[in-house]
Structure formats: C-alpha cells, structure tokens
C-alpha positions in Angstrom: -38.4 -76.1 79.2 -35.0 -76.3 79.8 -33.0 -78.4 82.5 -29.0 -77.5 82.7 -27.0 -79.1 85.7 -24.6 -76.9 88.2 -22.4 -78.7 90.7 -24.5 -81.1 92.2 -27.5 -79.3 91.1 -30.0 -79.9 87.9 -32.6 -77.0 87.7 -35.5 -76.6 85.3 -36.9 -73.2 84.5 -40.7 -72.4 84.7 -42.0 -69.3 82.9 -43.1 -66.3 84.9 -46.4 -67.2 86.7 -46.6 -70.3 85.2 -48.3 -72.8 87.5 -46.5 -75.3 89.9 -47.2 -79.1 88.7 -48.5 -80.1 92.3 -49.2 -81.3 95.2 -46.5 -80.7 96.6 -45.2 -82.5 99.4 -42.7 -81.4 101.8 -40.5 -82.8 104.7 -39.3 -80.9 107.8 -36.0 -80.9 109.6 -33.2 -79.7 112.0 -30.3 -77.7 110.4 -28.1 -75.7 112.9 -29.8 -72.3 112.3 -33.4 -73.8 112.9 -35.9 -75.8 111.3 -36.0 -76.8 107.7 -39.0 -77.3 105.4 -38.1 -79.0 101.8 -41.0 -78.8 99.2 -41.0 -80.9 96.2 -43.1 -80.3 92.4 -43.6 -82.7 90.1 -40.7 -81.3 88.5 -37.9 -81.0 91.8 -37.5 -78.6 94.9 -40.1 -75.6 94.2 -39.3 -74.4 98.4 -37.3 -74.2 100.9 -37.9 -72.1 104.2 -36.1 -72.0 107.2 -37.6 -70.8 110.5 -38.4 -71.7 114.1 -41.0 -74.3 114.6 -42.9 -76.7 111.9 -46.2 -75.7 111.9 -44.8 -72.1 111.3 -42.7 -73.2 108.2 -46.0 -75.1 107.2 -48.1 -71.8 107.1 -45.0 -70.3 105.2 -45.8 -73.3 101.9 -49.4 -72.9 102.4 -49.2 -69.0 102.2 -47.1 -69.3 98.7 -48.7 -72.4 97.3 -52.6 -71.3 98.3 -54.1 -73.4 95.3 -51.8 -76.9 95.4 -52.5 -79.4 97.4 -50.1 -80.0 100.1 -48.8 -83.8 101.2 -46.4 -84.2 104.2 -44.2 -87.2 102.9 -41.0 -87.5 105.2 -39.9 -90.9 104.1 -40.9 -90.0 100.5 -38.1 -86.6 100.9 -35.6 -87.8 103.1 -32.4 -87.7 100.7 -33.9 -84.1 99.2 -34.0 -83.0 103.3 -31.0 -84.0 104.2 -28.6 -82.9 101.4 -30.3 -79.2 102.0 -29.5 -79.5 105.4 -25.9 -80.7 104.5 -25.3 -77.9 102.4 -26.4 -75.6 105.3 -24.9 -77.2 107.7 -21.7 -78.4 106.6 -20.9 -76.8 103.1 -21.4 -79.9 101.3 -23.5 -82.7 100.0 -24.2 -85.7 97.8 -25.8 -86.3 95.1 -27.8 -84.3 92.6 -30.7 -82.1 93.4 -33.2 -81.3 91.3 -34.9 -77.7 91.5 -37.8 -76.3 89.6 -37.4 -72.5 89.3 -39.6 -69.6 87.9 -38.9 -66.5 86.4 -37.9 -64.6 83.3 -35.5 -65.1 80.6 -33.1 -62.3 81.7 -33.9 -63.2 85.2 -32.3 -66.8 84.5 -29.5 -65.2 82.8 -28.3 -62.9 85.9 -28.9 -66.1 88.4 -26.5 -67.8 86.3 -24.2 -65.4 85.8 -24.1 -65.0 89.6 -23.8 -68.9 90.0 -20.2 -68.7 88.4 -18.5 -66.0 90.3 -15.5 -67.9 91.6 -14.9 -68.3 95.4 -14.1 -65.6 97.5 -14.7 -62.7 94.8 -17.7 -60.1 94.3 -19.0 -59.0 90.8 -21.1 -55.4 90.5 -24.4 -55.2 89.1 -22.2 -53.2 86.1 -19.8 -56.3 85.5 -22.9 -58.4 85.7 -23.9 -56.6 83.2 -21.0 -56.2 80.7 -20.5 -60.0 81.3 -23.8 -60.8 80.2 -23.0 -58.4 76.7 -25.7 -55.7 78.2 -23.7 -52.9 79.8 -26.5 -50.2 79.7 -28.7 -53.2 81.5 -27.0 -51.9 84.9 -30.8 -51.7 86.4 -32.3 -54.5 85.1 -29.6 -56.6 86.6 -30.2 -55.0 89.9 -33.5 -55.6 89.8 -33.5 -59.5 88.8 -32.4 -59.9 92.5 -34.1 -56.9 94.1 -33.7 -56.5 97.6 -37.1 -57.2 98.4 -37.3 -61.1 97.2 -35.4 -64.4 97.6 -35.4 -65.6 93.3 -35.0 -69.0 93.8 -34.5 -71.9 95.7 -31.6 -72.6 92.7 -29.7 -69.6 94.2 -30.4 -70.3 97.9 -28.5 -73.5 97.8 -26.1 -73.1 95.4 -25.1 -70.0 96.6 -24.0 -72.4 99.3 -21.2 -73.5 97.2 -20.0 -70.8 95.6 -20.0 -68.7 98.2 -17.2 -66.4 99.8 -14.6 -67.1 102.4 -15.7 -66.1 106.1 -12.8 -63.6 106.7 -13.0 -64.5 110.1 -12.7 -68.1 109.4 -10.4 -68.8 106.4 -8.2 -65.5 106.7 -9.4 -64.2 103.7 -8.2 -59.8 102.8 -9.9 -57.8 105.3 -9.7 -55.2 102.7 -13.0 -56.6 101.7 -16.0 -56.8 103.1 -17.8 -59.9 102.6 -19.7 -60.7 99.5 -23.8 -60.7 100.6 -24.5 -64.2 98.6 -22.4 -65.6 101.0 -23.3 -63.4 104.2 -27.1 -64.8 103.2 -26.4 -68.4 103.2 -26.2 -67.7 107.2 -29.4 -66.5 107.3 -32.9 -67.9 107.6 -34.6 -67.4 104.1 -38.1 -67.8 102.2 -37.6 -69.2 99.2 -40.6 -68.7 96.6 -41.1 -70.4 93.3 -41.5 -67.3 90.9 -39.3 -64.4 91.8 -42.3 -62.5 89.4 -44.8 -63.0 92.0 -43.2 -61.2 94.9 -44.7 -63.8 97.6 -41.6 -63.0 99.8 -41.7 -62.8 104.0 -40.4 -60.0 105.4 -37.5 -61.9 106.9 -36.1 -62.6 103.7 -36.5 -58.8 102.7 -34.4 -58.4 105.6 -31.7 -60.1 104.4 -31.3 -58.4 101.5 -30.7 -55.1 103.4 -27.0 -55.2 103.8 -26.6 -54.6 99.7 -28.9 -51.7 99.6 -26.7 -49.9 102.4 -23.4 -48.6 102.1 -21.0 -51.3 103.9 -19.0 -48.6 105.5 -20.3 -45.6 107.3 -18.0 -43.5 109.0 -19.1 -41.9 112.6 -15.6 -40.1 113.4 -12.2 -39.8 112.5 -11.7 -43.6 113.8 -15.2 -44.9 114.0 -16.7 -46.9 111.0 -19.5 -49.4 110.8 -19.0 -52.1 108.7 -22.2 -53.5 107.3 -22.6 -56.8 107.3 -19.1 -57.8 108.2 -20.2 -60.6 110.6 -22.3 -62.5 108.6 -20.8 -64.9 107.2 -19.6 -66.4 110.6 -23.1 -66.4 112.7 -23.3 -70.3 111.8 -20.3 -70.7 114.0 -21.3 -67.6 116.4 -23.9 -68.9 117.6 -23.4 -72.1 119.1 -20.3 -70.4 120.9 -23.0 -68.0 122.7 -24.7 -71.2 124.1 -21.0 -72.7 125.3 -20.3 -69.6 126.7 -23.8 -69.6 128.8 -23.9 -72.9 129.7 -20.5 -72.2 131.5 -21.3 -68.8 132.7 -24.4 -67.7 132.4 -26.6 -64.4 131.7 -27.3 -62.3 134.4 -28.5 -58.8 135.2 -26.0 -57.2 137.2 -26.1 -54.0 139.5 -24.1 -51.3 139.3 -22.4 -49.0 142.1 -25.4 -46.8 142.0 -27.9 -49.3 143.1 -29.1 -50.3 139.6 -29.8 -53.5 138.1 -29.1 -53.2 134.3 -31.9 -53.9 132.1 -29.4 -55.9 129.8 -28.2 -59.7 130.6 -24.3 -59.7 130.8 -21.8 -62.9 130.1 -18.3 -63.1 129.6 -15.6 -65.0 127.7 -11.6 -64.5 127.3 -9.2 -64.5 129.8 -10.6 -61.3 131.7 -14.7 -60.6 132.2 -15.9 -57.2 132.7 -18.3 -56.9 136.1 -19.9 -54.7 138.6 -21.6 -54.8 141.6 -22.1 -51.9 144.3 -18.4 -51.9 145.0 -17.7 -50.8 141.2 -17.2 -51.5 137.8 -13.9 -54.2 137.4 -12.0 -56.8 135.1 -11.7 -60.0 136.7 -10.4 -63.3 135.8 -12.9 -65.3 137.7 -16.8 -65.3 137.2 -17.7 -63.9 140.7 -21.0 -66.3 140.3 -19.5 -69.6 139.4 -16.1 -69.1 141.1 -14.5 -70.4 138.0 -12.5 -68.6 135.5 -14.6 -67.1 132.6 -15.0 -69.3 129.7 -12.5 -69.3 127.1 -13.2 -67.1 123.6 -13.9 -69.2 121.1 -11.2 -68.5 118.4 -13.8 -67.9 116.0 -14.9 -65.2 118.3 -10.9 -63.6 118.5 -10.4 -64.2 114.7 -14.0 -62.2 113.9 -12.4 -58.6 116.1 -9.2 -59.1 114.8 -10.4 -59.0 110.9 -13.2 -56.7 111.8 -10.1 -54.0 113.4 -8.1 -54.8 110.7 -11.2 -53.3 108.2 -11.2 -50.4 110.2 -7.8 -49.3 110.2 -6.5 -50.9 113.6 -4.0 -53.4 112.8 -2.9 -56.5 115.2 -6.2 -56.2 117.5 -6.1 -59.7 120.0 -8.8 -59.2 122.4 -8.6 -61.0 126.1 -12.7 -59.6 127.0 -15.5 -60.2 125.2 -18.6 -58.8 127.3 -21.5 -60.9 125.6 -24.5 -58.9 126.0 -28.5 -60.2 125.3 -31.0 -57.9 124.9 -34.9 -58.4 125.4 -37.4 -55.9 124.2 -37.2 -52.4 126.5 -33.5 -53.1 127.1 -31.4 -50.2 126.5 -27.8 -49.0 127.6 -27.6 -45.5 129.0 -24.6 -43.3 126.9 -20.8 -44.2 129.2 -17.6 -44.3 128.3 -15.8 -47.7 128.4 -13.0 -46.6 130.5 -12.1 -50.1 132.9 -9.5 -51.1 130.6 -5.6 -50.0 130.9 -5.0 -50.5 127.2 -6.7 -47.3 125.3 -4.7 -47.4 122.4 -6.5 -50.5 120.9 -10.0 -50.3 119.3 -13.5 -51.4 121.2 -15.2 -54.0 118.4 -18.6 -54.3 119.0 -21.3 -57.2 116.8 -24.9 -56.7 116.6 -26.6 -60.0 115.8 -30.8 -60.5 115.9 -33.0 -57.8 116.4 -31.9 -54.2 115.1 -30.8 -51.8 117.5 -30.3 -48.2 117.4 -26.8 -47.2 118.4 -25.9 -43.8 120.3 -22.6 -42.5 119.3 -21.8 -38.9 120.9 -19.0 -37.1 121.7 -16.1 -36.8 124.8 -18.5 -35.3 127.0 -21.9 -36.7 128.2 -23.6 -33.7 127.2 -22.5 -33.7 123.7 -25.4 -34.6 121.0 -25.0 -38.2 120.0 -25.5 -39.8 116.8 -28.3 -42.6 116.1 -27.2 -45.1 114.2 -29.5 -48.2 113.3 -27.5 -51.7 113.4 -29.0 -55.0 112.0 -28.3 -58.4 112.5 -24.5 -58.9 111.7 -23.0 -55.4 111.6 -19.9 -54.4 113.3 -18.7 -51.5 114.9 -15.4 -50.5 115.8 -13.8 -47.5 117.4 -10.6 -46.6 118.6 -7.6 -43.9 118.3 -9.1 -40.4 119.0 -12.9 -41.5 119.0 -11.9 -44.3 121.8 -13.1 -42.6 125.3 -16.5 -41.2 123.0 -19.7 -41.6 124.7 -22.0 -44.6 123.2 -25.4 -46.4 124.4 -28.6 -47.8 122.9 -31.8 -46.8 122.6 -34.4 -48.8 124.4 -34.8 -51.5 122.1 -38.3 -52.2 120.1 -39.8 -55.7 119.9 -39.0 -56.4 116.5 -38.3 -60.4 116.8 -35.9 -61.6 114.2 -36.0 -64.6 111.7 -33.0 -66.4 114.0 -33.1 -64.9 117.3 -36.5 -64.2 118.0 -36.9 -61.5 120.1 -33.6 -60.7 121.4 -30.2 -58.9 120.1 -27.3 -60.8 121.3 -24.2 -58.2 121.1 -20.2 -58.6 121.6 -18.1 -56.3 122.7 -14.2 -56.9 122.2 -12.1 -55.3 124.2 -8.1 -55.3 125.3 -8.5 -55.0 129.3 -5.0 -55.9 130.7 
C-alpha cells in the first residue's frame, strides 16, 4: 500500500478487487448540480455520487458496496461533505482529503499522469503514452479510463482542480474545444471504488460519450456540431435558466395557424422571439408580463460568441436567445428561421439534458434532412450559405437525464435587429 498526496488530496491505492475495509458510512448534501452523497472506508473517500434525491444516491452505495455495512453518520463526515461540495461548487477547498482508490498498477500510472496535465491544455491517449515511456501502450492507456466507467473518486475531484478553462468563461482559444476532464466535472457522476469491477451507472457512461465522438461534425459548408463545447459552463447555465423563468416564464405558444406548440418557449436579450395568431415577431416586451424580456446573462452571450467563433463566424453578439424546454413527445416540425433582419450572422443553438435528434435538411422543405443525435452539452451553429436551411426535431424519447430529468432545455442565439 501506497499513500502519495496531490494538491489538497492524499490517496491510497487498493489492489484490483481487493476488498473495501468497511462499513462505510456516508453523508448527504446540496451542491449546485444536485444532491451529494460522500462515502467514507476505513482508509478515506471510497464514493462519491451525485444525483437527484437521497434515498436515490443511497440505492446508488448500496448497489456498489452490496456486502459492507452501511452507517449514515452526518456529523461524523461533515468537513469530508463539504469540501466535496466546495470543490463542485466553487473550484476550491480546504484542507486535505483522503481517498481510497482501486485498480491496477498501469491503471494508477495513467490517473496520475492525467492529474498533472497543466491548466487549460489536453494530452492524447499517444502523449499519455510516450510520457509514461510506453508509446506502443496507445490502447492500454485508452482503456484505463474507458468510456464506459468513472476510475475513481481520486480523479472525480481532483480533476476539479486541474481542470480546463470554460472558454465561455475565462476567454480561453476557441480554437479548442474543451478538454472532457474538465467538461465532466459539470456533470453528475458515479464514482466506484475499483475501476476493475465495472459497477458504473449508466449516467456516468454517458458522460464519457463526448471523447468517443468526433468533437466536430460537419452538416454543410457552414454547419458544424461541436461536441461537447458547452460543457464546461452548465454549472453557470443553469441557474441562469431559472432567472430567466422566474422573470418570464415558459409557455406554450400558438402559432398563426391555430397551433399550440408542443414545446415551452422563454426568452432573454434585448429582443424575444413570439407568435400568436397574428404571426411570428421579435418584440422587446414579454407580451405576458408586459415587461421587457429578461436580460442574457453574459455567460449566456460569451458561450455563442466562443461557440461562432469555433465555427468559423467571427464577432457573433447575440440580442435573442429563444430558451426552449422540451418534455417527452415534444418535437419541432422542420422551418426556416427567417424573423430576423440580420442573415449574415450565424444561428447558435445548445442542447443540454436529454438527447435529441436534430433534423438538418436543405433550402427547400421538401429536401431530405439529415438526423443528427445531440447530447447534453453540444452545440450547433449555422450560418453563411447553410443559414435559411430547413431544421426541426424529432419527437423527443423519454430518456430522463442524470441533471435534468426528463426534459432537454435548448438555446437558440440569434442576431434579430
């Protein structure tokens, strides 16, 4: 056994399948993204989970733990709660942790190899490799954090402080799209004692996704999807949506035809898209509240502006944001976004919480359209010659996510005046 310190973090390595030192007891908590549950060996943290209610996140420990006794102690892991929750939360914490990790030999030497990527920069699996002295190991690095398992709870927190720059936060190159161990720190994740035993849930497995595709696919000339792009910034994202509600909130509207849309429609920035049976419009005033529409958030602006500048479209300052919340059955038929008088900037559209499937066709409604799936904190963008394409969603499939539950909450940046 072998304890090493990181940061503010002292871990001690188990041996594959080697058995827990128990009970375990635990402590649950509030962190921005959800609940927290914090459970603790004889030796230090063996698991963290994140999720929506207590008893859930209890089920979670009992699942991966089946043959340890379990003790809720909340006094007795207090400090261990609260500097998890700081380091979700807020980036930071203080003190020292301790962590009891499992797994393999080479498996330890990958995690720590990972651990001392410097801020803001990405490594491939091959430069893992040659760092570690093993450049034919290219696999084998892959597959020490496969995309089908968390490995530790040593890299779910300290991850959090080595992590990359949101691009929409601290300006960082939009050359780049952002590394995944920091676009995972905003997500919720099972943590699991002994990456060898594969106890994983499949909302961690989901996280993982974004490596395992390619983080730009093309769908025209000027059309891209960028994989992952938004991230890093959902921490902030999503307490903006519930500002933006509570000033304006969801509601189904009805269109000239007679229709009332299946999805729920807010606005934010200086102008809100609307329509009622005398047609579609941009108006500075939310026709329900009689008040102007609530301000974007700058996170919100700064997010389209980075995510156009990946794409190709330089100096992109939306004043519309049409906030858009999905339940299962929701779809959007294929349109053309046509209501705004500036065509020659881009339409930048974010996907968070449940995966959607994204119609992209051509200048005519009768062209074929391309389905393309989007997961929780992808980003499309179109402009230029692909601008006035057709685009909808399919009918969307009750697939509740880790976060949001069953919803997809979706932004659409526009320049309308």
């Amino acid at each position: 056994m072998k304890t090493r310190s990181f940061s503010a973090f002292k871990y001690s390595f188990r041996a594959p399948g080697s058995r827990v030192e128990g009970p375990i007891r635990f402590a649950v908590g509030q962190a921005v993204l959800g609940m927290v549950l914090v459970g603790r060996s004889q030796r230090g943290i063996c698991a963290i989970f994140l999720g929506k209610d207590a008893q859930g996140l209890r089920d979670q420990l009992a699942e991966a733990f089946p043959d340890i006794e379990l003790l809720a102690d909340q006094p007795a892991l207090a400090r261990e709660l609260n500097q998890v929750i700081a380091f979700i939360d807020k980036d930071q914490a203080e003190g020292v942790l301790d962590l009891d990790i499992g797994g393999t030999a080479f498996q330890q030497k990958v995690w720590q190899a990972l651990c001392g990527i410097p801020s803001g920069q990405t490594r491939s699996y091959g430069e893992v490799a040659r760092d570690l002295g093993v450049p034919e190991a290219v696999r084998a690095v892959a597959g020490a954090v496969p995309p089908t398992c968390w490995p530790s709870p040593f890299l779910a927190i300290a991850w959090c402080a080595v992590m990359a720059p949101c691009p929409a936060i601290a300006g960082a190159s939009s050359a780049s799209v952002p590394c995944w161990p920091r676009s995972l720190r905003h997500e919720p994740l099972a943590v699991v004692p002994d990456l060898s035993r594969r106890e994983v849930s499949m909302e961690t497995r989901a996280l993982f996704e974004v490596t395992a595709r390619d983080p730009r696919q093309r769908l025209g000339p000027a059309a891209v999807v960028l994989r992952g792009f938004a991230l890093p910034c959902v921490r902030e994202l999503m307490p903006a949506v519930e500002n933006i509600e509570a000033v304006s909130p969801f509601r189904h509207m009805v269109t000239p035809g007679g229709f009332t849309m299946s999805v729920a429609l807010t606005n934010c920035g200086a102008l809100g898209w609307t329509t009622d049976r005398r047609g579609y419009r941009y108006t500075a005033v939310d026709p329900e509240t009689g008040e102007p529409w609530p301000r974007m958030p700058d996170v919100f602006a700064r997010l389209a502006n980075k995510a156009a500048e990946a794409a190709g479209f330089e100096h992109f300052e939306p004043d519309a944001c049409l906030v858009n919340r999905y339940a299962p059955g929701a779809r959007l038929s294929l349109h053309q976004d046509k209501n705004e008088r500036d065509y020659d900037a881009p339409i930048v559209s974010v996907s968070l919480g449940m995966p959607a499937t994204f119609l992209f066709g051509g200048h005519a409604r009768t062209d074929a359209a391309v389905k393309v799936p989007l997961h929780h904190g992808d980003v499309v963008v179109w402009g230029g010659v692909d601008r006035l394409r057709y685009h909808g969603v399919m009918p969307l499939k009750d697939a509740p996510h880790a976060l949001l539950g069953s919803q997809r909450i979706n932004f659409t940046f526009r320049k309308a005046g």
